[in-house]
C-alpha positions as CSV (number, residue, x, y, z in Angstrom):
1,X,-9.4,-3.0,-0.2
2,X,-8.3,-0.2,-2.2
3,X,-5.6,2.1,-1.5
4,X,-5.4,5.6,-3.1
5,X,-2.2,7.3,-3.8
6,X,-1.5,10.7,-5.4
7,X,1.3,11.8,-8.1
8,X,2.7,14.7,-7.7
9,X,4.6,14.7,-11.4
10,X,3.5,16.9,-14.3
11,X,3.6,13.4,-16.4
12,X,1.1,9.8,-16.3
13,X,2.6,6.5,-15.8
14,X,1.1,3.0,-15.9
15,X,1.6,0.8,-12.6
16,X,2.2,-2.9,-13.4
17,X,3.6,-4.5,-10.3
18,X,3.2,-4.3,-6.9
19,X,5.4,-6.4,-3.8
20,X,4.7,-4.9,-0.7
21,X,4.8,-6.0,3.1
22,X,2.1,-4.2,5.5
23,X,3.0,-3.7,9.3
24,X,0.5,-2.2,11.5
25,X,2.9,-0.6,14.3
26,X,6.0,-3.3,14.4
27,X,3.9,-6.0,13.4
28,X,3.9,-8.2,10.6
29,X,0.3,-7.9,8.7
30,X,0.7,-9.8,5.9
31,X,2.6,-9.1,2.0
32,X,1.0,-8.3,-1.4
33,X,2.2,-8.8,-4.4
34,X,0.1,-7.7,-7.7
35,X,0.2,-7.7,-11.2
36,X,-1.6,-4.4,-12.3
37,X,-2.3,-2.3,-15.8
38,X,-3.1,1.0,-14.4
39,X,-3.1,4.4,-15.4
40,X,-1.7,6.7,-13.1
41,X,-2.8,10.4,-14.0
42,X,0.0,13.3,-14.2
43,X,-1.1,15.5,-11.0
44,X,-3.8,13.5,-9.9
45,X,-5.0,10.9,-7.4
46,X,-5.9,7.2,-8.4
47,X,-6.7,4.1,-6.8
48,X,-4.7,0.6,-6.5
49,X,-6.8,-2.5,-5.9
50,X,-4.9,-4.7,-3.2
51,X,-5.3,-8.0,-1.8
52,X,-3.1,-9.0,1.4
53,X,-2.2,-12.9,2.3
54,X,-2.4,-12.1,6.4
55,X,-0.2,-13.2,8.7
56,X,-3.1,-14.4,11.1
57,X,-1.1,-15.1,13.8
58,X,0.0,-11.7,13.8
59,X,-2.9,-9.8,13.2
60,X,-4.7,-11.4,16.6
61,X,-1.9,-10.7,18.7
62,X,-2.1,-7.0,18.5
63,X,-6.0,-6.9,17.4
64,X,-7.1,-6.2,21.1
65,X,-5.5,-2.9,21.0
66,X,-5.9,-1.4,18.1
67,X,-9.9,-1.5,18.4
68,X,-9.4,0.7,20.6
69,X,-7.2,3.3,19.0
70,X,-8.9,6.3,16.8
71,X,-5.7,5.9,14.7
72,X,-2.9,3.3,14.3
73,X,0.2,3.5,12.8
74,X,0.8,1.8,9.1
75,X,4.3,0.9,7.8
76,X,4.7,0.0,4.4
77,X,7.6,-1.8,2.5
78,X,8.4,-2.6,-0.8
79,X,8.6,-2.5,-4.3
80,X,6.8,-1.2,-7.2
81,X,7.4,-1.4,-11.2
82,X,6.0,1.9,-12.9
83,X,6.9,2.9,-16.5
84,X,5.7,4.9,-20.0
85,X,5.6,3.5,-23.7
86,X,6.2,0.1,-22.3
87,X,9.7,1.3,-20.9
88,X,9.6,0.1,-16.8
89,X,11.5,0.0,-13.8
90,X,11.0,-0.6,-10.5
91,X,11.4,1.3,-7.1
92,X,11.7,0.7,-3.5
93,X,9.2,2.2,-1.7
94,X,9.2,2.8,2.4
95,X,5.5,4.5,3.8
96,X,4.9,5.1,7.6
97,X,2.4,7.5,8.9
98,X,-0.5,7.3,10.9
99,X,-4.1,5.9,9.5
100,X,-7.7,6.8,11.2
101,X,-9.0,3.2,12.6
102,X,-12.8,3.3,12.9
103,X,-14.9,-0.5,13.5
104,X,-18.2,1.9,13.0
């Protein structure tokens, strides 16, 4: 899956690591964690590669009703390491917001 994400700054970075935990509504999906080289334009969007270990468990127990939801909501936890002229650090990051669900 790839997820694309948009930076606003007037300068590029690169993205080298990724640790991130996925909820779809309050439940647990399932965590990624990354090793990345990739560019990250200034003012631009780009795309980020991502493979999630699933909590299966989880993800049947509230399958049933997200089919049939046009959207669900995605929570997003986290941290990533971004940098310039091999110079990086890393930041939390916290995403919630609402994703279009389609099966078709």
């Amino acid at each position: 899956m790839d997820i694309i994400y948009y930076n606003p700054n007037n300068f590029g970075l690169q993205l080298k690591r990724t640790d991130l935990d996925i909820y779809i509504g309050d439940s647990y999906l399932g965590h990624t964690a990354q090793e990345y080289q990739i560019a990250i334009p200034k003012r631009g969007e780009f795309s980020v590669p991502i493979s999630v270990d699933v909590d299966m468990k989880n993800l049947f127990k509230n399958a049933l009703t997200s089919v049939f939801r046009d959207s669900v909501l995605v929570k997003v936890s986290g941290s990533v390491k971004v940098g310039k002229a091999n110079v990086y650090k890393s930041f939390a990051i916290t995403y919630t917001g609402m994703q279009k669900f389609t099966l078709f």
